[in-house]
C-alpha positions, 0 to 999 in steps of 0.5 A: 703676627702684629700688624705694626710687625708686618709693617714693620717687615714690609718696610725691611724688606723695601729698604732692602730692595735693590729696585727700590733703591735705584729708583728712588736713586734716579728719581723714579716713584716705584720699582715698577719702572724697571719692569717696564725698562725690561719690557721695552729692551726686550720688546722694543715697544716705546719708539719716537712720535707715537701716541700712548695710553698709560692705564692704572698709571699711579703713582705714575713710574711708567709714565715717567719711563715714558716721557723720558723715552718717547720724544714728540710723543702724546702720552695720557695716564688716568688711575683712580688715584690722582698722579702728582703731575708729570711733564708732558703727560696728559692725566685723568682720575677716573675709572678705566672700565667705565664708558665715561672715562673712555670716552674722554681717552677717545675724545683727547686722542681723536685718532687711533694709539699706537701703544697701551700699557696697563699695569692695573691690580686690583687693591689686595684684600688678603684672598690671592684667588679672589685678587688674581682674578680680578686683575685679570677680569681688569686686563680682560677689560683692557684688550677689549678697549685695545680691540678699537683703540689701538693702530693695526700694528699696535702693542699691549702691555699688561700685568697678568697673575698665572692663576684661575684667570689666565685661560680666560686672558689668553682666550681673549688675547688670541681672539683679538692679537697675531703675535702673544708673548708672556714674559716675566722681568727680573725686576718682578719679585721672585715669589711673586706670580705676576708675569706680563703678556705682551701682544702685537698686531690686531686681527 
């Protein structure tokens, strides 16, 4: 198949999608916000005052739920990609895993979050093993951050791919939360394997 045909079927199947037309609906800058819109109504996650680290945030639909949801609140996004500006958040273009950016996540909170969302993938390149691991090394390196970042009853948001990974993310959430959840919104595309864990309470 034609890469123009594929293009071509991505951008069908887009506009057929009821997300994404209720997002660009109400001004939201992916379908990812319902997933998160889900999350929340479930888990209870997003509350008034809290501090809130939003990671892989780009485009930034996350961050827009967040600003909308949290009142006196203190959010920071950061993406290797830049996030066109969003009231109220504080973004940082750069690299999660590397020191030198969670140092400068450490140095704006000066304190202790009560929340930390990743939605952070790796870009696909067309190997799904290969794409599903990587993720999941990406929500490996999350928790570890999380360990000494979040408050004691803290919550974790992250993407997960049911693949070769997952023992390895479950193995490092069990050593670090009390309560683990898994968890697969209705907004996330049903042939797809992406699920979210959902977790509380460092040990």
């Amino acid at each position: 198949m034609s890469k123009n045909k594929i293009s071509k079927n991505w951008i069908n199947k887009q506009n057929r999608d009821q997300y994404v037309r209720q997002s660009r609906a109400e001004g939201y800058r992916s379908r990812a916000i319902y997933k998160l819109k889900e999350i929340d109504e479930k888990y209870k996650i997003l509350k008034n005052g809290i501090k809130l680290i939003d990671l892989g945030a780009a485009p930034g639909s996350w961050s827009q739920y967040a600003a909308k949801k949290i009142k006196n609140g203190t959010i920071l996004s950061i993406d290797l990609k830049e996030i066109i500006e969003i009231e109220n958040i504080f973004k940082i273009k750069g690299d999660f895993t590397e020191l030198e950016s969670q140092n400068k996540i450490k140095k704006y909170f000066n304190d202790k979050v009560d929340v930390i969302l990743s939605d952070m993938a790796v870009n696909t390149s067309g190997n799904k093993y290969l794409d599903s691991n990587s993720t999941g090394e990406l929500c490996i390196s999350a928790i570890k951050f999380s360990r000494n970042m979040l408050k004691s009853k803290g919550i974790f948001v992250s993407k997960i791919f049911m693949g070769s990974s997952f023992n390895d993310i479950m193995k490092e959430a069990k050593a670090t939360f009390k309560e683990i959840r898994i968890y697969k919104p209705q907004a996330s595309r049903k042939e797809s394997k992406e699920n979210f864990i959902i977790c509380k309470y460092i040990l």
